[in-house]
C-alpha positions as CSV (number, residue, x, y, z in Angstrom):
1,X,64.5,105.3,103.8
2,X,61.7,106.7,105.7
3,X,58.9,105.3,108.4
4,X,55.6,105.1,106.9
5,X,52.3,104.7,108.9
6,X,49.0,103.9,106.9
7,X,46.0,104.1,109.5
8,X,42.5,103.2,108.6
9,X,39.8,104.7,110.5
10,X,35.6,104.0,111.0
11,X,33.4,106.7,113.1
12,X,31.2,105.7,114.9
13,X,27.5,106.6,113.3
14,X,26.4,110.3,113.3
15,X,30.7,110.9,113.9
16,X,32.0,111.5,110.6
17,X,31.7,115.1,109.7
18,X,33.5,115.7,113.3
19,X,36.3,113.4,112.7
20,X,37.0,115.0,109.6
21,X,36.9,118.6,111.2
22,X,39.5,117.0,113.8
23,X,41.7,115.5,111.0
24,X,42.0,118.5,109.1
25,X,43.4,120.6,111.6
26,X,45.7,117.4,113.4
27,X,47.0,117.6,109.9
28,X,47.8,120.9,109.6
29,X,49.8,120.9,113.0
30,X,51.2,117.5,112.0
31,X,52.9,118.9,108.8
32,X,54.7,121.8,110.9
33,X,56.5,118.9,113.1
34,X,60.8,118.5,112.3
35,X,60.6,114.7,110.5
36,X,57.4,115.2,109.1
37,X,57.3,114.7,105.5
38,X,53.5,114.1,104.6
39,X,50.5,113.9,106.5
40,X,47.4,113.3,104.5
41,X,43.9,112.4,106.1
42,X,41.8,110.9,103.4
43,X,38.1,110.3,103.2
44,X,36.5,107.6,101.5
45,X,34.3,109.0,98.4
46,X,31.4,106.0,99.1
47,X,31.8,106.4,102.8
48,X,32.3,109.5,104.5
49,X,32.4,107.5,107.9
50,X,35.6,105.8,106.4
51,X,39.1,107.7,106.7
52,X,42.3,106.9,105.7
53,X,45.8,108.5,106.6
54,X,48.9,108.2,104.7
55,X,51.8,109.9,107.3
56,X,55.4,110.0,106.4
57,X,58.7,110.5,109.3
58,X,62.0,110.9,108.5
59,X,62.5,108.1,110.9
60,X,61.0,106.0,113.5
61,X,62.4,108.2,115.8
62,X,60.2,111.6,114.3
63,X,56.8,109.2,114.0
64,X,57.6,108.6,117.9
65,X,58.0,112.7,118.6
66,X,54.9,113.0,116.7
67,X,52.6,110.7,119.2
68,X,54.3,112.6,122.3
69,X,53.3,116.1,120.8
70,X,50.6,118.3,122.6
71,X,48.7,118.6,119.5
72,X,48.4,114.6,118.8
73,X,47.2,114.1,122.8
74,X,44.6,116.8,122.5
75,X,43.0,116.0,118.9
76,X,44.0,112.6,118.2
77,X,43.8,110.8,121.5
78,X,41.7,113.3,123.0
79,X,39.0,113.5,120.0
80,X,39.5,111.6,117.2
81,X,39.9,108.4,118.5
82,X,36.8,108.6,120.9
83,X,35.3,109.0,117.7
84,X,36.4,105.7,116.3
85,X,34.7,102.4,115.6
86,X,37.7,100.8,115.0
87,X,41.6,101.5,114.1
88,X,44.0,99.7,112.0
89,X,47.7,101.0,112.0
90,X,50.1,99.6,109.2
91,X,53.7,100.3,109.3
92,X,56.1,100.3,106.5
93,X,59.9,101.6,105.1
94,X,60.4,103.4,101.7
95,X,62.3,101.5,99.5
């Protein structure tokens, strides 16, 4: 089994071409972390304000080292989610 985490995501207005620069390169470091297994920021294709992220951990453990990371604090808490309208986080187990 592994810990999935769906999160969906609304910018504020004028805010989405930003938070999509931001989730691009929280992606890219995300992917590089031990217990990552996917990390995919998603746009929606009516509504570029609209994101969606599909994350995969080993563990609920490795999701937990993920939030602690200097890379998370500085473009996820410290940008992207200044950026945000609102947040929904979803958590779920492979079968």
């Amino acid at each position: 089994m592994s810990f999935v985490l769906v999160v969906r995501m609304k910018t504020t207005e004028g805010n989405a071409q930003r938070a999509a620069e931001v989730a691009r390169e929280l992606a890219e470091a995300s992917r590089s972390e031990p217990g990552c297994r996917a990390y995919v920021p998603c746009v929606d294709t009516e509504d570029p304000g609209s994101l969606l992220f599909f994350e995969e951990y080993d563990d609920k453990a490795a999701f937990e080292a993920h939030g602690a990371t200097e890379h998370f604090q500085r473009l996820a808490v410290g940008e992207l989610f200044p950026l945000m309208e609102s947040r929904e986080r979803t958590f779920y187990e492979t079968l």
